[in-house]
N, C-alpha and C positions, 0 to 999 in steps of 0.2 A: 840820338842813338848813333853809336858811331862803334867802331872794332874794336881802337885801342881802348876805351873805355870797360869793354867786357871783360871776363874775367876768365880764368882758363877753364873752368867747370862750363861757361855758355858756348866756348870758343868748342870745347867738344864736345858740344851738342847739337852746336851748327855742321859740325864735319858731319856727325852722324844724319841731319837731314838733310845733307849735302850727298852722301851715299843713298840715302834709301831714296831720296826722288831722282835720281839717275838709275837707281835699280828699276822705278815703276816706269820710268817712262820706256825704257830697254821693252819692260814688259809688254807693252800696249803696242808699241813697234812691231815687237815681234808677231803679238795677234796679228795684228794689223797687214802684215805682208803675207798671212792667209787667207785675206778674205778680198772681198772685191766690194764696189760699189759706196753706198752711205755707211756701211757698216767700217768698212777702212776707212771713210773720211772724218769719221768720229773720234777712232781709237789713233788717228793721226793726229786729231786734237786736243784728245786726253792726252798725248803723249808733249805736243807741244805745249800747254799747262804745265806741266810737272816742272818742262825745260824753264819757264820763266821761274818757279820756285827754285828752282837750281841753281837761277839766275843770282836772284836774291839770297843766298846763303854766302855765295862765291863773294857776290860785294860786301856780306859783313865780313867774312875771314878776309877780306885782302886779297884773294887769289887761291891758288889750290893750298889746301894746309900740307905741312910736312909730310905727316901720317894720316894716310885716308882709311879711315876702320873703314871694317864692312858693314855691309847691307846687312837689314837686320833679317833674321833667319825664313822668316814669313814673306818677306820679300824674295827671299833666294830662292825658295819653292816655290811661287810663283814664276821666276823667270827659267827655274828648271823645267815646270810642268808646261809652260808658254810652248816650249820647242816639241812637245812628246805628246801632249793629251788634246783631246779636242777645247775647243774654245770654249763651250760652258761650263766645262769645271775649272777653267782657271779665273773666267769672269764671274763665278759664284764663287769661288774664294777674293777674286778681290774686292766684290761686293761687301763682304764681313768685316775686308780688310780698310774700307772706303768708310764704311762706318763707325769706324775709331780714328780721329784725325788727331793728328797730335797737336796739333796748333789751336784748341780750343783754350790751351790754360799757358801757351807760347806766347810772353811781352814783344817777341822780336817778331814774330810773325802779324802781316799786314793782313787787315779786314779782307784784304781780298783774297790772299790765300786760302782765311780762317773760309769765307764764302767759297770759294773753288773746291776745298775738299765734301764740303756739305753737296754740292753740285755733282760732282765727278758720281758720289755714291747713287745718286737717282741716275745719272747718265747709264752708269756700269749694271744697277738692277736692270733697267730698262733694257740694256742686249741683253744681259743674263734671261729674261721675261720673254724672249725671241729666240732663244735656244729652247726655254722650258716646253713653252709651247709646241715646237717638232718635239721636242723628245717626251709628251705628258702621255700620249696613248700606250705606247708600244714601253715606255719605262715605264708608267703604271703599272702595269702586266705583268713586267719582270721582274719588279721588287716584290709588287704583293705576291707572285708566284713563290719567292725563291724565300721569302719571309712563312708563307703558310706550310710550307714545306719543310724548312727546320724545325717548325712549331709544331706543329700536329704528327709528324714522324718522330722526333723527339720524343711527344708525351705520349704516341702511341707503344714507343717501343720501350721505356720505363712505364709503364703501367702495368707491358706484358709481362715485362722481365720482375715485377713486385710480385707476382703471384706465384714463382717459384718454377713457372716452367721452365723445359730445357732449351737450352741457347739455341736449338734450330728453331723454335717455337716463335725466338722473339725475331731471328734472321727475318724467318718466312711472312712473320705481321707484316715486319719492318717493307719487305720489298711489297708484299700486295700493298700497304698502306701506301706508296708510292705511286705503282703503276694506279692505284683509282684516284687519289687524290688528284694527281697528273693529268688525268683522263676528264675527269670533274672538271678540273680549275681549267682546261681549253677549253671545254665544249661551252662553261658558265659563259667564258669570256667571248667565244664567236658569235655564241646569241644575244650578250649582253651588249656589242660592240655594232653588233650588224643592225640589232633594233637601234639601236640610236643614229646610227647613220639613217635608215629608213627613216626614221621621225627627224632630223633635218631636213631631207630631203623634201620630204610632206613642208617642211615652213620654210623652206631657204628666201630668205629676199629678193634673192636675186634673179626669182622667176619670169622669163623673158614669153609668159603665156600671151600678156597681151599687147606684144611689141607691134602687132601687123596693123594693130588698131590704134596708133599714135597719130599718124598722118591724117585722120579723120577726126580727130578732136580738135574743140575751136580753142583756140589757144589764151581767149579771156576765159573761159569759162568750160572747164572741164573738171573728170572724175579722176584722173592720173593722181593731184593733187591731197587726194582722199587716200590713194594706196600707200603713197608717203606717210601718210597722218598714221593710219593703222600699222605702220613698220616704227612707232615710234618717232617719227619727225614732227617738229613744233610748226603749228598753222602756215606762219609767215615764211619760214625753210622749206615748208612741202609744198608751198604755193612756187616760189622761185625754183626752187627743182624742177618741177612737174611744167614751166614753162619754158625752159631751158633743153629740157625732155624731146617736147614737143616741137620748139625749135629744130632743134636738130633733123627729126625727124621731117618733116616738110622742107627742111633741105637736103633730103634724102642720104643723112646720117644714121647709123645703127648708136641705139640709146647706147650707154657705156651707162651698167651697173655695177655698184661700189657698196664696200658691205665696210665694218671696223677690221674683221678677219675672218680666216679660213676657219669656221667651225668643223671639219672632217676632218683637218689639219690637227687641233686641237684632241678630238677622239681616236684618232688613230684605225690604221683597217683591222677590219675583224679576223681574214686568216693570219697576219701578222699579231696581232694581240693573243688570238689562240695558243701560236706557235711559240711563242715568249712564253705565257702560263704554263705551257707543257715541258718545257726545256727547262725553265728556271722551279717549276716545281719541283720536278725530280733532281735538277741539279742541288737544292737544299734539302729537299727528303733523303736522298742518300750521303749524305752526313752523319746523321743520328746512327745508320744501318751498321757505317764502317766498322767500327770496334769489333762487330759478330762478326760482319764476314770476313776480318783478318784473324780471328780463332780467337779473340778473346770475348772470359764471361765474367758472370757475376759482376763484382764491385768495381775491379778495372775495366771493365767493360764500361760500366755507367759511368764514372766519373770522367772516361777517357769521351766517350758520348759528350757530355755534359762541356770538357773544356773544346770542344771544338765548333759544337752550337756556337758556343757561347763567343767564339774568335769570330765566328760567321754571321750573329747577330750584331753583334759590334759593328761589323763592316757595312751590313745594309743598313742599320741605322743611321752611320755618321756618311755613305752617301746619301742618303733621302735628305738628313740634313745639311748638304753642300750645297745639295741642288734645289734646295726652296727656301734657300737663303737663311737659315735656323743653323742654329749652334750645334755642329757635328759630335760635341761629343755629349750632348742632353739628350739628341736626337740616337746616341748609340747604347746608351745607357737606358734612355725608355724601352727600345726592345730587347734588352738584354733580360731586361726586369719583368715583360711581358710573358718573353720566351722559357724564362726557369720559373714563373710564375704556373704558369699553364702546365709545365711538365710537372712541377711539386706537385698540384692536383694530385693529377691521373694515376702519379707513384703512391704518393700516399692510401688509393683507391685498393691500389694493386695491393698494397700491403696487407688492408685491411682485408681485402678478399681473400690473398693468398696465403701461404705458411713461412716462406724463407726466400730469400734472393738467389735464385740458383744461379 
């Protein structure tokens, strides 16, 4: 395999993976100088990777080519969004983008690249999977808030407006339908949020009830060993635990309990998840309302209702779908389809119940 051999169609398409792995590595750099610890020593190494692919392009063109195209466009909103947004939605879009390697069906491209980008994609899920996790309680809450809230004000306020009342009629739904669902969807969520912290708490592993009683167990032969077993640990692992434990302990060391992770972390707190349900409900119920309370009725009214749901549904779709690693725009198009589904009902109801669309 040699340069002069290639042909000008391969010569630019090495320039082109010669720009875009100098765009990703830019990109992981720049996370990278935001974070601290293992999380920068990683995306310093994802970035170092890329460099040796760079490496290896450079040596088949012979050196920098004349004309360096650009990075391709997916690349360049990444290294925009790198500098402006937080770190898990740039490392959930490059997750999408980690899992399309171009060098799957690339002759020039070395077994070890084609292996590096297959790698780099579990690497990049795996932060993205450390961001989801802070952010699964408290963004649960705000999307399903701000999703049920477009939806149900929506088809509350074309249901009202199908049976012919007057446009304060469908205002005044429109806002009570707001303030209760709002009121509803925090209080579901405080209680919903706060019991499952309660019932963690009830099982957490990491119960230090009978640490005082370590020093008094024989260390061939004790029940420690047992609490392991019943948390999940396999015979021979709860046996070495549990005497490692107890070591410590008789060297008048405090046990060190270790879990896989933070399951509260995971759940989120309950007046923060309330408070999210209440803000992001209303925040999407008063969408559907705007038309009426800027003076318009009837059929501008609805359709003007209908295109702006419908930009808003879009948008919570394709972020749920960034951020759980799903295809942004299947994931904005399911609730778009959800959202004018549910409203078609309730209109159609309206219709049949009422006489004309006032």
């Amino acid at each position: 395999m040699s340069a002069p051999a290639a042909t000008s169609a391969d010569r630019r398409r090495w320039a082109q993976y010669l720009a875009d792995e100098r765009a990703e590595a830019n990109v992981y750099r720049r996370l990278a100088a935001s974070k601290e610890g293992e999380t920068r020593a990683i995306l310093e190494q994802l970035a170092a990777a890329e460099g040796r692919h760079e490496a290896h392009w450079l040596t088949l063109l012979g050196g920098e080519p004349k004309r360096m195209p650009r990075a391709s466009l997916r690349t360049r909103i990444l290294g925009w969004m790198a500098g402006r947004f937080g770190t898990i939605f740039v490392l959930a879009l490059a997750q999408q983008a980690e899992a399309r390697s171009p060098y799957d069906g690339e002759r020039y491209a070395t077994p070890a690249m084609r292996a590096d980008e297959k790698v780099h994609h579990e690497v990049v899920r795996g932060l993205a999977a450390r961001g989801r996790r802070r952010l699964s309680g408290t963004f649960r809450a705000a999307v399903f808030g701000a999703n049920d809230g477009l939806v149900s004000n929506l088809a509350l306020v074309l249901g009202i407006g199908a049976t012919g009342v007057a446009p304060q009629l469908v205002l005044f739904s429109g806002i009570a339908g707001l303030l209760a669902g709002a009121l509803s969807m925090a209080a579901g969520e405080f209680v919903s949020v706060g019991s499952q912290r309660e019932m963690l708490d009830a099982t957490d592993p990491g119960s230090t009830y009978g640490d005082t009683a370590l020093p008094d167990l024989d260390i061939d032969s004790n029940e420690l060993a047992l609490v392991y077993r019943a948390r999940g640990i396999p015979e021979e692992a709860a046996i070495e635990r549990a005497r490692k434990a107890i070591a410590e302990a008789h060297a008048g060391r405090a046990p060190v309990h270790t879990g896989p992770i933070d399951t509260h972390e995971v759940v989120g707190g309950a007046w923060r998840a309330a408070g999210s349900s209440f803000l992001f409900f209303a925040s999407g119920a008063v969408i559907p309302v705007l038309p009426w309370l800027f003076g318009l009725t009837g059929v501008p009214a609805v359709v003007t209702a209908l295109v702006l749901v419908g930009l808003a549904l879009l948008g919570t779709g394709a972020t749920v779908g960034l951020l759980s690693g799903a295809s942004p725009l299947k994931r904005a198009l399911r609730q778009l389809a959800i959202g004018y589904g549910a409203a078609a009902v309730t209109y159609l109801l309206g219709l049949a119940f009422g006489v004309t669309l006032a």
